[in-house]
N, C-alpha and C positions, 0 to 999 in steps of 0.2 A: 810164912808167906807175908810181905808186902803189900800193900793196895795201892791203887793209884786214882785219882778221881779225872777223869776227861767230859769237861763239859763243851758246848757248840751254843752259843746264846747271841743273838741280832738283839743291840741294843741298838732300836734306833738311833741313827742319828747322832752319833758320839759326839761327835767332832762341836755339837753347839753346847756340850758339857764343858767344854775347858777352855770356852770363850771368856775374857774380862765383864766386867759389869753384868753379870747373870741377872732377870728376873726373879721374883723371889720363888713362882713356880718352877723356873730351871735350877733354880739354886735346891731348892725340894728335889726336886728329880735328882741332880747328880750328886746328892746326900743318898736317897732311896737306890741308886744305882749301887752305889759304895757299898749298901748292905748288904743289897741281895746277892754282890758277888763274895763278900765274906760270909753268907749264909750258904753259898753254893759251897764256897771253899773249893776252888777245883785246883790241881797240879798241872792241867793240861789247860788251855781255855782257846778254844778256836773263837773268834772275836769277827761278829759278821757288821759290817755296817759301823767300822773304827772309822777313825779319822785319818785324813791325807797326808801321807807323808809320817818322816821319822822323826822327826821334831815333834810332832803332834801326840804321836805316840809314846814316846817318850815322857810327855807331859801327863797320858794318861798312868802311866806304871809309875812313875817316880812320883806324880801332884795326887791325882786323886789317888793311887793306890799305895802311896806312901811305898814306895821302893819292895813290896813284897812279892810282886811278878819282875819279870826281865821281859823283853819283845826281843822274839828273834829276828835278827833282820840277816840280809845280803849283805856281802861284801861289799864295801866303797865300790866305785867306778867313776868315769868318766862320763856315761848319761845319766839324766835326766833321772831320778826315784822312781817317777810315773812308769817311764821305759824300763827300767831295770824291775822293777816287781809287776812290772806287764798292768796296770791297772789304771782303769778309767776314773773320771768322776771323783767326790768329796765322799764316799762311801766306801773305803777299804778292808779286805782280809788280812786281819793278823792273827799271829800265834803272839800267846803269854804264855812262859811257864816260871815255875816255883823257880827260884834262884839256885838251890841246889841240881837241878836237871837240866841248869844253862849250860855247862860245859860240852855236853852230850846232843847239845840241840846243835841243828842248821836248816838252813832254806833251802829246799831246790831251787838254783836258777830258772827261771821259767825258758830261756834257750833249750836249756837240757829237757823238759818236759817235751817244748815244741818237735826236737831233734827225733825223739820216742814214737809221737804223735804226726801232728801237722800244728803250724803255728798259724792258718785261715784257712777254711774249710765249706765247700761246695753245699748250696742252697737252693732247690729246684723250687719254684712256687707252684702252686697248683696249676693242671695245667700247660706251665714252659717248659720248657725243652732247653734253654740256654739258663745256666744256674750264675746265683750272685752269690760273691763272697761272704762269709761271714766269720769273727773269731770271736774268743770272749772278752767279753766286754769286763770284768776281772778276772785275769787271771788266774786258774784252780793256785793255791800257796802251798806248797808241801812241805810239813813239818819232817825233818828226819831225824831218826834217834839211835843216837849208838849206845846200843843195852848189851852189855857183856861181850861185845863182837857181832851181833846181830841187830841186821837194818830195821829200825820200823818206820814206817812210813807214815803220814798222818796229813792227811788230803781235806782242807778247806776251801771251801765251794758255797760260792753266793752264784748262782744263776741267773741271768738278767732277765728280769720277768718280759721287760721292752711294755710296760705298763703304757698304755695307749690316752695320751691327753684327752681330756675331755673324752672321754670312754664311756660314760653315762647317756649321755647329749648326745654322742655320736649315734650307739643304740637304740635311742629313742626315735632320733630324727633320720636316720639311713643305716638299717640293720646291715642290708650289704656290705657297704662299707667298712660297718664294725668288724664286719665277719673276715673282710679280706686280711684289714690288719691283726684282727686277732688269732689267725690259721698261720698269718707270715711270723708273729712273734713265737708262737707253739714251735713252728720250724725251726729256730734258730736255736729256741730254748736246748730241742733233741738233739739238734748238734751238737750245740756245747756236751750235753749229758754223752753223746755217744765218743765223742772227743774224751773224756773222762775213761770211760769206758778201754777204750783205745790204749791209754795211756796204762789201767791196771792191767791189760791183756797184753803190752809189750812187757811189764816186769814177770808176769807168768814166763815170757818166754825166756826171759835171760835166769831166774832163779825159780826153782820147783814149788817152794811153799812162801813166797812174799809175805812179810806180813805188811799190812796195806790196810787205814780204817778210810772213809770217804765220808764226810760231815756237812753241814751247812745247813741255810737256807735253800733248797733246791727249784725254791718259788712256783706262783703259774698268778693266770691272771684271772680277773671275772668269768664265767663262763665254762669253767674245769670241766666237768664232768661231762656238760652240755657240750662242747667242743669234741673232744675225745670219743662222744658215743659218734659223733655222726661225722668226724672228719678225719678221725685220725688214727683211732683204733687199738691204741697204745698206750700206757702206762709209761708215764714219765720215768719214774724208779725201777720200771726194767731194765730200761737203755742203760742206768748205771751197774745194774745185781749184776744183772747177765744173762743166759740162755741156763734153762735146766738140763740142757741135753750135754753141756759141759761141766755138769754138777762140780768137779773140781775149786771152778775158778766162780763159782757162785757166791756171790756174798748174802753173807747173814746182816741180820737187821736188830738193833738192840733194842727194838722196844715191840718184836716178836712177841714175846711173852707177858709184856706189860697191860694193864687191862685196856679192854677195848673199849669201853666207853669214856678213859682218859687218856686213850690216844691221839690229843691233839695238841698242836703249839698255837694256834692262833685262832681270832673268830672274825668271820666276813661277813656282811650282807652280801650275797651277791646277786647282780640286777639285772645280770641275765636271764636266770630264771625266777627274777621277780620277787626276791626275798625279800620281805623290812624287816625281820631282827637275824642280829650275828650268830650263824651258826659258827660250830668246831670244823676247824681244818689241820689238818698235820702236813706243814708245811717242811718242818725244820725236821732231823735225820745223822741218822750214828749209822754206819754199814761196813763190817769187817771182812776182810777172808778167812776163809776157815784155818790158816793156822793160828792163829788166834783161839783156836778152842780143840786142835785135835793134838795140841803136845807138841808140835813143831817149832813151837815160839818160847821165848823162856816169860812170854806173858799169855796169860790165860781170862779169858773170858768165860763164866759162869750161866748158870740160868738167873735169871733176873737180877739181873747186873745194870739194865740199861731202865731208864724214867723219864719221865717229863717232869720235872723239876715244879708240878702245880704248888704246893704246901709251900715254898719259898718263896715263890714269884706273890704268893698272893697276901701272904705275910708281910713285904715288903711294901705293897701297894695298898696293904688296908689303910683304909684313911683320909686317902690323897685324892686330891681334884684330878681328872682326866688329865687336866694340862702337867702335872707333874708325874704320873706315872713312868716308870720305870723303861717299859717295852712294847709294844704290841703281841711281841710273842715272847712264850715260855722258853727256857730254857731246856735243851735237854741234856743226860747224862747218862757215863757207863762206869761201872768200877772194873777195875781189869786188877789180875792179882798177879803179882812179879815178885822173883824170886827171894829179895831181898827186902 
């Protein structure tokens, strides 16, 4: 048997790595980035928070990564990059894979996702009665892979937190306020997630055992838990697992089995409920369907296959001034074992 390494790592802010004239902290930083992704070593790399466009990207595989990833991209067209891979803003999802598993790689069009799903999708605010639109603000990217004749799918998801300006200030000075925007940004969040959702529950219906993993940063804002108990009632990662009563189409979670007290990618204060130092949050997330582990797939998933990448990320970062670190959040990862 084979391995393969799939990691999902939010490098902040790429896109200021492979600007001219770096600082000498940014120039630290995209040295320490360089490391930690050759200490991750991954075959798969879902890339949360790349840079805009394909020129950009480009520049990260071939300058900083010295030609040992490929980015998959779309087909040429006649619009716009922005339009064609559906994506807002200076903060994009890409795949990298190993140059050997480039032939085998492609993008889903995001039309074809939309065509599955919905491409804008109904928003009721607390309250109204007439709903407003909403889509995502990046596009979910789907990596697809042709393994011996069988599809695998490979879903990178950056969720738009809709992180609220002056969010601090605001709470301080009109909680109201804070509360309406931050209940209307949780709304939209679940849509995007349940739009995800959507999209794994139409390939259930066209093939019996997809194989399908669902990655990213899946975000949330100040407030997480506090929000949730009293507004909304719901677990963000449900909308994507699914219902247990259709145990089938439930997805697993790779870092199930990983310890619990190092189950997290990132640390907040957060000033909703009054915190001053960063706790742990598990932000970031690996989620397969079960053929992935019942034999249906000619890739298999293991007990304790999937981590949060602490001992690299931290290795990487010993040393270094705040302003040059690497990330805000850890990386995570799965090994998956394939036939060859």
């Amino acid at each position: 048997m084979g391995k393969l390494k799939i990691v999902s790592w939010n490098v902040a802010h790429m896109e200021r790595l492979i600007q001219p004239n770096l600082s000498t902290n940014s120039s630290r930083r995209r040295d320490a980035v360089v490391e930690e992704v050759r200490r991750l070593d991954p075959d798969i790399w879902c890339l949360l928070e790349g840079p805009k466009g394909e020129s950009a990207i480009d520049e990260v595989a071939n300058g900083l990564l010295a030609g040992d990833y490929v980015p998959v991209k779309l087909p040429p067209g006649s619009a716009t990059e922005a339009q064609r891979y559906a994506q807002q803003g200076q903060q994009w999802v890409w795949w990298l894979v190993r140059p050997h598993l480039a032939q085998s790689a492609s993008l889903l069009a995001p039309e074809v996702w939309d065509d599955f799903t919905e491409k804008s999708f109904e928003v009721y605010r607390w309250g109204e009665t007439t709903p407003s639109t909403h889509s995502h603000y990046r596009h979910p990217q789907t990596l697809v892979l042709d393994v011996s004749g069988n599809r695998i799918e490979l879903i990178g998801l950056h969720l738009k937190s809709k992180f609220i300006n002056m969010g601090k200030s605001l709470w301080q000075s009109d909680p109201p306020a804070f509360m309406r925007k931050a209940v209307e940004a949780r709304m939209k969040m679940a849509r995007e997630a349940t739009n995800v959702r959507d999209y794994v529950d139409a390939r259930f219906d066209q093939t019996p055992n997809p194989a399908i993993f669902v990655m990213g940063d899946f975000n949330d804002g100040p407030g997480k838990e506090w929000f949730e108990d009293r507004f909304l009632f719901f677990d963000l990662i449900s909308n994507i697992q699914g219902d247990v009563f259709f145990s089938g189409r439930y997805l697993f979670h790779a870092l199930f089995d990983f310890p619990q007290d190092l189950r997290w990618t990132a640390k907040f204060a957060d000033f909703v409920v009054n915190e001053t130092e960063p706790k742990p949050i598990l932000l970031d997330h690996i989620l397969f369907t079960q053929s992935l582990t019942n034999g249906s797939c000619p890739w298999r998933i293991g007990p304790g296959a999937g981590k949060v990448e602490h001992e690299v990320h931290a290795l990487s970062n010993a040393s270094l001034p705040q302003a040059a670190r690497t990330s805000d959040h850890s990386p995570v990862s799965v090994i998956v074992d394939t036939p060859d």
